[in-house]
C-alpha positions, 0 to 999 in steps of 0.5 A: 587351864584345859586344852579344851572348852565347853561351848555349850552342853555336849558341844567342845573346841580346841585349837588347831594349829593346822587350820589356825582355828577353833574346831568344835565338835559335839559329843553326842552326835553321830559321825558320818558311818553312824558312831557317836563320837566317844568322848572320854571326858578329860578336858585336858588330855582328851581321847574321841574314839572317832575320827573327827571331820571338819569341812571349811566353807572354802573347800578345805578338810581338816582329818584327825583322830584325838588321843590323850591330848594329841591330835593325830592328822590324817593324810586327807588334811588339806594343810601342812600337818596332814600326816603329823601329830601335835599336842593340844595347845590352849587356844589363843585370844 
């Protein structure tokens, strides 16, 4: 099963263990310094060329860069994995 799920048309999630969550991102729209996303297409072991972002409503950040199946999480994460790696895990139902 890939680690990733197409929600709709250009639009994926996965699980982060981070957040606890599904994050999802679009592959055609733009990051906040104007690059597109770079998706590689490999739904089970995927690369973005960008950093992906994900604000919370409640004021936490999740930071990370996606290479070959693993997320790498940046210092600027507001959870216990900021500064780590982990592989892409299935997400759970």
């Amino acid at each position: 099963m890939p680690v990733l799920c197409m929600v709709r048309p250009s639009v994926y999630s996965h699980w982060c263990e981070g957040c606890q969550a599904c994050h999802s991102f679009n592959v055609h729209e733009l990051s906040r310094d104007g690059h597109v996303l770079g998706f590689d297409g490999d739904l089970d072991r995927p690369s973005i060329g960008e950093p992906v972002r994900h604000e919370q409503q409640d004021g936490r950040l999740c930071e990370y860069l996606l290479r070959g199946g693993v997320l790498y999480y940046l210092e600027s994460c507001s959870h216990a994995l900021a500064g780590q790696s982990r592989a892409l895990i299935d997400c759970p139902h």
